[in-house]
C-alpha positions in Angstrom: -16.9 4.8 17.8 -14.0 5.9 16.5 -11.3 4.3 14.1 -7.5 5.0 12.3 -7.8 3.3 8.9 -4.0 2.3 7.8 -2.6 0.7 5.0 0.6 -0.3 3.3 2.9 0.0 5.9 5.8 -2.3 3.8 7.7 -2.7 6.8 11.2 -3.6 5.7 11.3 -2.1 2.3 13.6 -0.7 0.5 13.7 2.4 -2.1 16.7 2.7 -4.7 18.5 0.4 -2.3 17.8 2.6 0.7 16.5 1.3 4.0 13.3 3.0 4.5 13.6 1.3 8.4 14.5 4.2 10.4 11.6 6.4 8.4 8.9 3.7 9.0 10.2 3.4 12.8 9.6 7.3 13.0 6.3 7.0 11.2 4.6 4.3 13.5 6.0 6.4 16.7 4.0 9.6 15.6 0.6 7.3 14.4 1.6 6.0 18.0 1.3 9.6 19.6 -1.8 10.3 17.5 -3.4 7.3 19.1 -2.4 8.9 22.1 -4.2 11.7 21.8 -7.1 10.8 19.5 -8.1 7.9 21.4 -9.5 5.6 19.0 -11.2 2.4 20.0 -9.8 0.5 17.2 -6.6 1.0 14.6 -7.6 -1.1 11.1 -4.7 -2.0 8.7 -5.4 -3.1 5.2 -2.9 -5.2 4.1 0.6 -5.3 2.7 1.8 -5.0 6.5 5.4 -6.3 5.3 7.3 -5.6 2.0 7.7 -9.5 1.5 6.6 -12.4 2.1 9.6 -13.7 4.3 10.2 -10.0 6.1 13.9 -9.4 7.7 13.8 -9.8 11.7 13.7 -5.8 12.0 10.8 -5.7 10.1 9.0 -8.1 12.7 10.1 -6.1 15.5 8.6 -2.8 14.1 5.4 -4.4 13.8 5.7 -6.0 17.3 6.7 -2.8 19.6 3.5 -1.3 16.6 1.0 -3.8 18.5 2.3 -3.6 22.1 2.1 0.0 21.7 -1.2 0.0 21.3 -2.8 -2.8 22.9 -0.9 -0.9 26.0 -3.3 2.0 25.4 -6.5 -0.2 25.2 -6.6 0.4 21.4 -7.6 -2.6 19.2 -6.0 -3.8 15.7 -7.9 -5.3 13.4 -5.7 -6.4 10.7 -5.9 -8.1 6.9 -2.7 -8.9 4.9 -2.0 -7.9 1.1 -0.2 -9.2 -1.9 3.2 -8.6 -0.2 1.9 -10.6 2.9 2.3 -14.1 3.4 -1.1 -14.8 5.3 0.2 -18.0 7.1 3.1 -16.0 8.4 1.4 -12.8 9.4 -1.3 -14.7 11.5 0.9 -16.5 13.2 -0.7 -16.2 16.8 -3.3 -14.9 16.0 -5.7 -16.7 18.3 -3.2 -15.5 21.5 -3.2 -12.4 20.3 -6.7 -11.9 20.5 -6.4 -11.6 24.4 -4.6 -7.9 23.5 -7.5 -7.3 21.5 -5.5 -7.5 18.0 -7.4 -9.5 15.4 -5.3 -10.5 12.1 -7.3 -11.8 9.0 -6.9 -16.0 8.9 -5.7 -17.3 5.5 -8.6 -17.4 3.2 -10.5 -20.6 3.8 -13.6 -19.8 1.8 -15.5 -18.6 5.6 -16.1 -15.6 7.0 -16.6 -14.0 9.9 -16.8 -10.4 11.5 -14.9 -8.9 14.7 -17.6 -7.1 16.5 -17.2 -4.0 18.3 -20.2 -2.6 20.3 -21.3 1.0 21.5 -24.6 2.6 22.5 -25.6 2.5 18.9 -25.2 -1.5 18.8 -22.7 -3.8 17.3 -20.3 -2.6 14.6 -18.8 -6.0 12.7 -15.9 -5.7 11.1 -15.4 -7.8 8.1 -11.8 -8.7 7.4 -11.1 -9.8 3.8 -6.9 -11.1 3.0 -5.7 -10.4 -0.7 -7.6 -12.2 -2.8 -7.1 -13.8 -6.4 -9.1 -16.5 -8.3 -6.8 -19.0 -8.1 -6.8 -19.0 -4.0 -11.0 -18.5 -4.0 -11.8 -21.1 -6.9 -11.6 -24.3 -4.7 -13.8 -23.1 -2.0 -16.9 -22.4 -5.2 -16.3 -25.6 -7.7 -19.3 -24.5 -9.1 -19.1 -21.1 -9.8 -16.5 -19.5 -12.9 -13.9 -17.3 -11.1 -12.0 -15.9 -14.1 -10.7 -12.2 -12.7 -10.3 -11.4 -9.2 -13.9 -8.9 -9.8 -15.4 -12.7 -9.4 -13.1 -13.9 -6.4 -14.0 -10.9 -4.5 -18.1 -11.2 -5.0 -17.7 -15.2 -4.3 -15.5 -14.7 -0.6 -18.5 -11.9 0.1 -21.3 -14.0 -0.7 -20.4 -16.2 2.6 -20.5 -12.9 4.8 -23.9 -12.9 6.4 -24.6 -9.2 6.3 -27.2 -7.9 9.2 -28.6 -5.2 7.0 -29.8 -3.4 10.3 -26.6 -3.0 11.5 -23.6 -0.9 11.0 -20.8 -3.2 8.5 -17.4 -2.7 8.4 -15.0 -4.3 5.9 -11.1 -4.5 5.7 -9.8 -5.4 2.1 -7.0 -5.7 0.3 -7.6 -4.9 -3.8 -7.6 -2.8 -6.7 -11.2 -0.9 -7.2 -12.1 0.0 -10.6 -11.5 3.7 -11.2 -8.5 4.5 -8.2 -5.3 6.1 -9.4 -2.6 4.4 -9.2 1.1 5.4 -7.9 4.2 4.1 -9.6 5.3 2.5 -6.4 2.4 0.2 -6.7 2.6 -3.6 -8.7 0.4 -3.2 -11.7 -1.3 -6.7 -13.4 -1.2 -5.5 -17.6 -4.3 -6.0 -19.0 -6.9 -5.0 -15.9 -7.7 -8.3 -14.7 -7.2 -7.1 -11.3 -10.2 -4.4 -11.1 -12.6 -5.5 -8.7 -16.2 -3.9 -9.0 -16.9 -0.6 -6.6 -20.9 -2.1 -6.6 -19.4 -5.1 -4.7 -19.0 -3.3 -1.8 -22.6 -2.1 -1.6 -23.9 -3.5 1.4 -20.8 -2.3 4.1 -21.2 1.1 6.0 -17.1 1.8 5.4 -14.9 -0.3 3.4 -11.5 0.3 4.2 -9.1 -0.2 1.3 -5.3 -1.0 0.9 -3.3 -1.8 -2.3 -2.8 2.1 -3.8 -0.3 4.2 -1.9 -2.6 7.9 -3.1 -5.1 8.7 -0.2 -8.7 8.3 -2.4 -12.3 7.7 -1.9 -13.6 6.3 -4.8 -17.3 6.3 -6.0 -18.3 7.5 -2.6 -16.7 8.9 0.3 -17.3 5.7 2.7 -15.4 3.7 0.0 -11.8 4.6 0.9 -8.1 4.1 0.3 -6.4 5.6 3.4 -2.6 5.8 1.4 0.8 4.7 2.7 1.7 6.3 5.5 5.4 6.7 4.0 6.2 8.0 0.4 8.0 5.2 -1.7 8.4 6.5 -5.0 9.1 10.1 -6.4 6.2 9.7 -7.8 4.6 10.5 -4.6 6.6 13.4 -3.8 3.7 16.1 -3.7 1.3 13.8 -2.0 -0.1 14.5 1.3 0.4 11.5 3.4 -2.3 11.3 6.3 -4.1 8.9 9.1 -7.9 8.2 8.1 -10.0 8.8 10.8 -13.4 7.2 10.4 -16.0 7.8 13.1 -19.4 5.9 13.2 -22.7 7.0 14.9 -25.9 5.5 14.0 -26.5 3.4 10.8 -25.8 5.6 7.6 -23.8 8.1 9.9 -20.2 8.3 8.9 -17.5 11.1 9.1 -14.3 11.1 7.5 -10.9 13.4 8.5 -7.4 13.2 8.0 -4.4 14.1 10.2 -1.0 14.8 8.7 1.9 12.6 8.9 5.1 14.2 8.6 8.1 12.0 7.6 11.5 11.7 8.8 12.9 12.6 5.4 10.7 14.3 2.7 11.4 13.1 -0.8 11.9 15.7 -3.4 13.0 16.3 -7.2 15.4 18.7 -7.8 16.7 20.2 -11.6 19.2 22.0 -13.0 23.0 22.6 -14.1 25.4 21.1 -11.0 26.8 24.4 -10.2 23.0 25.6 -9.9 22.3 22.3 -7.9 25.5 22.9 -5.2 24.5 26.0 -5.0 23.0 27.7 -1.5 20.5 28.7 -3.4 19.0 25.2 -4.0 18.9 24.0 -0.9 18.5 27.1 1.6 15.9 26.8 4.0 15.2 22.7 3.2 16.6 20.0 4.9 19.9 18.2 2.8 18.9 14.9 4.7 16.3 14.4 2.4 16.0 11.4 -0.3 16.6 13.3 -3.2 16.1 13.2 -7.4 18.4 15.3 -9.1 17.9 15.7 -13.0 21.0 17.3 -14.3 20.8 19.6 -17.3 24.3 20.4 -18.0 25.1 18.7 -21.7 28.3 17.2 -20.5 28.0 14.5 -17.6 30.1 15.5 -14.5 32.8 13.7 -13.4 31.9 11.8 -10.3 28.8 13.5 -9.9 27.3 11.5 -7.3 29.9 11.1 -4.7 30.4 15.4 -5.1 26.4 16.1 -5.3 26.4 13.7 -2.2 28.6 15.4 0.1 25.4 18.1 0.1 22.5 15.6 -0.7 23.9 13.1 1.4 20.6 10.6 0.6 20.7 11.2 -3.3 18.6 8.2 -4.5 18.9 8.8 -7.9 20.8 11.4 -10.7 19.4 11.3 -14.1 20.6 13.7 -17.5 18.4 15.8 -19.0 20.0 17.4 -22.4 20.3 17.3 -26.1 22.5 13.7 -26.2 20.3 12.6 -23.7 17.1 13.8 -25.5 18.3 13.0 -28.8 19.0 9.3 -27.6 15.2 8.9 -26.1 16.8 7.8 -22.8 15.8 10.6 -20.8 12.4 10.3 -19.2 10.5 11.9 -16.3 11.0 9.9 -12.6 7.4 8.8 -13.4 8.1 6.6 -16.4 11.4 5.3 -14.8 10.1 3.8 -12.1 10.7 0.0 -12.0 8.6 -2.1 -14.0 7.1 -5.0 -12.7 8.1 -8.8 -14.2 4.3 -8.9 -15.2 4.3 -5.6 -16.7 7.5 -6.6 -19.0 6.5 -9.7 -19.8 3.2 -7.6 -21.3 5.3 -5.6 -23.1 6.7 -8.3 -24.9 3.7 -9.9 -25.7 2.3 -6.8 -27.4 5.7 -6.2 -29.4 4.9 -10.1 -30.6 1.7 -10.4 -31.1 0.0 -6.7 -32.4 -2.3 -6.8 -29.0 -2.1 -6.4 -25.7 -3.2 -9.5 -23.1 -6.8 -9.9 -22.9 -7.7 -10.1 -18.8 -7.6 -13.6 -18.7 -4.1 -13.8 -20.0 -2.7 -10.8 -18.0 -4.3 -12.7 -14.8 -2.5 -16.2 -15.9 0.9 -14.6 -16.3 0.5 -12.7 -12.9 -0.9 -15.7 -11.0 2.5 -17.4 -12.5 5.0 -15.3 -11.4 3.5 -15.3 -8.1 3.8 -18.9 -7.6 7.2 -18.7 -9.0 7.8 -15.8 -6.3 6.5 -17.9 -3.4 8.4 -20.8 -4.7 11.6 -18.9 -4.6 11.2 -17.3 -0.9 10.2 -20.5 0.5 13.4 -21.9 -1.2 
């Protein structure tokens, strides 16, 4: 059988106050078209389907005309939901939706239990695993001490009754030990996110979400597929791709990638303005895309965004780079300017206080309290 592993969509987001709509519209039309012509008996997305929890209405429509599109073709969805999912919101009719063959991960209630798929090999069950911290898993396993989310993940597994014999699919949602991480990604200080890579042991394919870099990690069946879009600059020289999985017999895998082209590329650009406004700089690319520009003239230009944006009509974000600017320490590369997350800063505080960074217990406190204090605040 064959399979498109997706993740990260983040329907509705926005980068440096751009709508990213009309790029994620394009995006989902040509995965569309390569379900089309692929002909894959199943599409899997793994997790943060929305940018937020409460996602605008246009968000929601993406993701339904996504679905239709499919089911319409005979293609199944199996989907889980991330840290930027609300569960309860995302599964809402689920249980109809299973007459178009799309299958959405239940809010965790401490079961589970596999979609199964069947071909002349046998079954295929696909294990569907939502987001997971300690403080949602700890309730359902009173006995057992769930301090990191390493512990919440080997707790939901234990109650998935894995057929050895057969072929194991699973759908998950979490930060493995030893991926690299984008800056467009929320980081937890202190590593009390990791989750073990041996965890995963006994499934065939485990198809990851969370990190935006396409990656296998420890072993090529154990696999981040990558957003489909690129949402930082960051990720301006990856290669974003589908994942196409396709499963013979137990133990027989294969692994390819098609290109996804984007609407707009993102790209960095550097130098003096005139250099920047110059032909030169932008012959033979296309102006509409979102666009870095680093400027290294040592005196700032007079309304140098509204003129650099009557060529780079989507400039995101202009930055100095010379001797005031150098000399002041308040020049630094796209990477390290990337927004920092609440938990991150509040890290960073804690260190300057105390001599030490957060042990993984703290760091997972902290994060589990601005999340409720997130939640709290959307369902406000």
């Amino acid at each position: 059988m064959k399979f498109f592993h997706l993740s990260d969509l983040h329907l509705g987001k926005r980068v440096n106050e751009f709508s990213m709509l009309e790029d994620q519209r394009d995006i989902l039309q040509k995965i569309t078209a390569l379900a089309r012509e692929h002909k894959p008996d199943a599409v899997w997305i793994a997790g943060d389907i929305y940018d937020k929890s409460m996602p605008a209405v246009e968000a929601v429509q993406l993701l339904d005309r996504f679905l239709v599109g499919l089911s319409e073709m005979g293609v199944a969805v199996c989907a889980a939901t991330g840290n930027h999912d609300s569960a309860e919101r995302v599964a809402f009719g689920a249980e109809l939706m299973k007459s178009g063959n799309v299958h959405i991960a239940q809010p965790y209630d401490g079961k589970m239990a596999p979609v199964t798929f069947s071909d002349a090999y046998g079954d295929i069950h696909i294990w569907m695993l939502p987001h997971l911290k300690p403080s949602l898993v700890r309730g359902h396993f009173p006995d057992r001490e769930l301090a990191a989310y390493s512990d919440a993940v080997a707790a939901a597994l234990s109650a998935a009754s894995l057929n050895a014999a057969e072929r194991n699919v699973l759908i998950a949602h979490q930060f493995v030990t030893g991926a690299i991480r984008s800056e467009s990604e929320e980081i937890i200080v202190g590593g009390s996110e990791n989750v073990d890579a041996s965890l995963f042991d006994g499934f065939d394919y485990v198809a990851l979400g969370h990190l935006h870099r396409p990656q296998a990690v420890g072993r090529a069946t154990l696999r981040y597929s990558g957003a489909p879009l690129k949402y930082a600059f960051s990720e301006a020289n990856h290669a974003k791709t589908v994942t196409v999985v396709e499963m013979g017999g137990k133990g027989e895998v294969a692994i390819a990638e098609l290109p996804l082209a984007p609407l707009r590329e993102m790209r960095e650009i550097r130098g003096t303005y005139n250099e920047v406004m110059s032909r030169d700089a932008y012959r033979g690319t296309n102006t509409e895309d979102y666009v870095h520009i680093v400027l290294t003239d040592e005196y700032d230009e007079p309304d140098a965004v509204a003129k650099l944006r009557t060529v780079y009509p989507n400039l995101m974000r202009l930055d100095y780079d010379n001797l005031r600017t150098r000399a002041a320490g308040s020049f630094m590369t796209a990477a390290a300017t990337e927004k920092r997350t609440p938990v991150q800063l509040f890290g960073e505080l804690f260190e300057t206080q105390n001599g030490r960074p957060m042990h993984g217990e703290q760091a997972g406190y902290v994060a589990e309290r601005f999340t409720e204090l997130f939640e709290e605040g959307e369902s406000a």
